[in-house]
C-alpha positions in Angstrom: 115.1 29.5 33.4 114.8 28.3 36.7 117.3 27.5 39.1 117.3 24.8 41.6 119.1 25.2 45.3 121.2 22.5 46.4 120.3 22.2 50.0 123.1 21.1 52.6 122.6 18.0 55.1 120.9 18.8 58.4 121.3 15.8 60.1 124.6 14.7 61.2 124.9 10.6 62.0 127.6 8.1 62.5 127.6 4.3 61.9 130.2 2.0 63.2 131.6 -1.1 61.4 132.6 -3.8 63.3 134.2 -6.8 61.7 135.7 -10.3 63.3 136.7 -13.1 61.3 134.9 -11.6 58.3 131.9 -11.0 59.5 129.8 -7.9 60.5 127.9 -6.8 63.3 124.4 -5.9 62.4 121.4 -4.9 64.6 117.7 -5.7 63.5 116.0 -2.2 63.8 112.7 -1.9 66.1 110.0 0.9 67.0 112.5 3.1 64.0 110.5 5.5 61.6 112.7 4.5 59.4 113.4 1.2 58.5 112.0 -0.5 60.9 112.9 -4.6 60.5 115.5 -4.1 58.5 119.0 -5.3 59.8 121.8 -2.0 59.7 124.8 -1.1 61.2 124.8 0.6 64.1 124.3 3.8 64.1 123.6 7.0 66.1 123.2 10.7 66.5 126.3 13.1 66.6 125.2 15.9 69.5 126.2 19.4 69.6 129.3 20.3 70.5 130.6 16.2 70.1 133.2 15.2 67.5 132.4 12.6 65.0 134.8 10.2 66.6 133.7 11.0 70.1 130.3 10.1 68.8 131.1 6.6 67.7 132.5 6.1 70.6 129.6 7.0 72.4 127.1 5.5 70.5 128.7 2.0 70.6 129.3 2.3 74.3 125.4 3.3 74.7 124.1 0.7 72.1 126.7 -2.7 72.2 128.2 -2.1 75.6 132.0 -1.6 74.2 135.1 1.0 74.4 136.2 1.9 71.3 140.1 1.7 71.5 140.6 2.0 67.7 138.3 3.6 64.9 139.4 5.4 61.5 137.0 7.1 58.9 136.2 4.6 56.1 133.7 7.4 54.6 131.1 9.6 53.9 127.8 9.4 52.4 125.0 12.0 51.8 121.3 11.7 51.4 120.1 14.9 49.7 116.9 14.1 49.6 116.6 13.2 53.1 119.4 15.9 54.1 121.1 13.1 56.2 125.4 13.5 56.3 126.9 9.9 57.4 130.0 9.4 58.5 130.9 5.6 59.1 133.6 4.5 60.7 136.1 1.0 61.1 136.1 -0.1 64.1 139.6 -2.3 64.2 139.7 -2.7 68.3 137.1 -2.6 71.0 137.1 -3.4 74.6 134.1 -5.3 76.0 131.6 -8.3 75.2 129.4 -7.5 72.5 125.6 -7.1 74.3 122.3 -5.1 72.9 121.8 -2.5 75.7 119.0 -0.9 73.6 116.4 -3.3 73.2 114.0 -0.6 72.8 115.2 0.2 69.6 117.2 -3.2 68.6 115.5 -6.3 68.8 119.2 -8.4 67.8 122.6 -8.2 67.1 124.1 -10.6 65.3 127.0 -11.3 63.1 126.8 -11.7 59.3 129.5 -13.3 57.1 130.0 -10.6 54.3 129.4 -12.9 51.7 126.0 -13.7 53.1 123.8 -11.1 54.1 120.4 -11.0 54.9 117.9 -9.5 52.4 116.3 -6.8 54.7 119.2 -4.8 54.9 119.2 -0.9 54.8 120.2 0.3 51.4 123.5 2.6 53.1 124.4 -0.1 55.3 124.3 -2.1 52.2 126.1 -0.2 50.1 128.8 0.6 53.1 129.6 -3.4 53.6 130.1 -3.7 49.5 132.8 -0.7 49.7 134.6 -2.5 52.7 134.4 -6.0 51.4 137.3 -5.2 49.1 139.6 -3.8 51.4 138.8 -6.9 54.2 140.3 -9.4 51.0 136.4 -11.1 50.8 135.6 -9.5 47.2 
């Protein structure tokens, strides 16, 4: 009988939900090795010795040019096969204007009603907006 291993994540990310008016920020993904093209949240690295919060926070500063002022944990997802833990977050308050400081690796942010998203959309941001639709009331 053989037994299989259940390996632990390795990689540690956050992604950043941002919703006005009911609809979603979403940046098309360039120069990526993975899904390239495809429209996601935004999303980062968490670095050593940074807290999961403390790297949305960052990562949103970095990418969209905004302070996050308020931010809770919607959830959690795991890719075993990839290894990949992802923590995503609501982001109910922000300070700044909205601007794609990394147009290296974004080639457009643009907002998306929930109801109507587009088609090349990474399959966990996907599944991310479908939980949260319910709890915004557009179900």
């Amino acid at each position: 009988m053989s037994t299989r291993m259940k390996l632990e994540p390795t990689t540690h990310i956050v992604s950043g939900i941002l919703i006005d008016k009911k609809k979603v920020l979403l940046g098309l993904r360039k120069n990526t090795k993975i899904f390239p093209d495809y429209w996601s949240l935004p999303v980062g690295h968490v670095e050593e010795g940074e807290s999961s919060l403390q790297a949305i926070k960052r990562e949103l500063s970095e990418e969209i040019g905004v302070v996050v002022t308020n931010a809770t944990r919607f959830c959690i997802k795991t890719d075993e096969s990839e290894l990949i833990y992802h923590e995503v977050f609501q982001v109910k308050n922000w300070d700044g204007n909205i601007v794609n400081q990394e147009h290296h690796l974004c080639s457009e942010l643009k907002w998306f009603s929930l109801n109507k998203l587009p088609d090349n959309l990474t399959p966990v941001s996907k599944e991310i907006i479908c939980d949260i639709k319910f709890t915004v009331g557009c179900g």
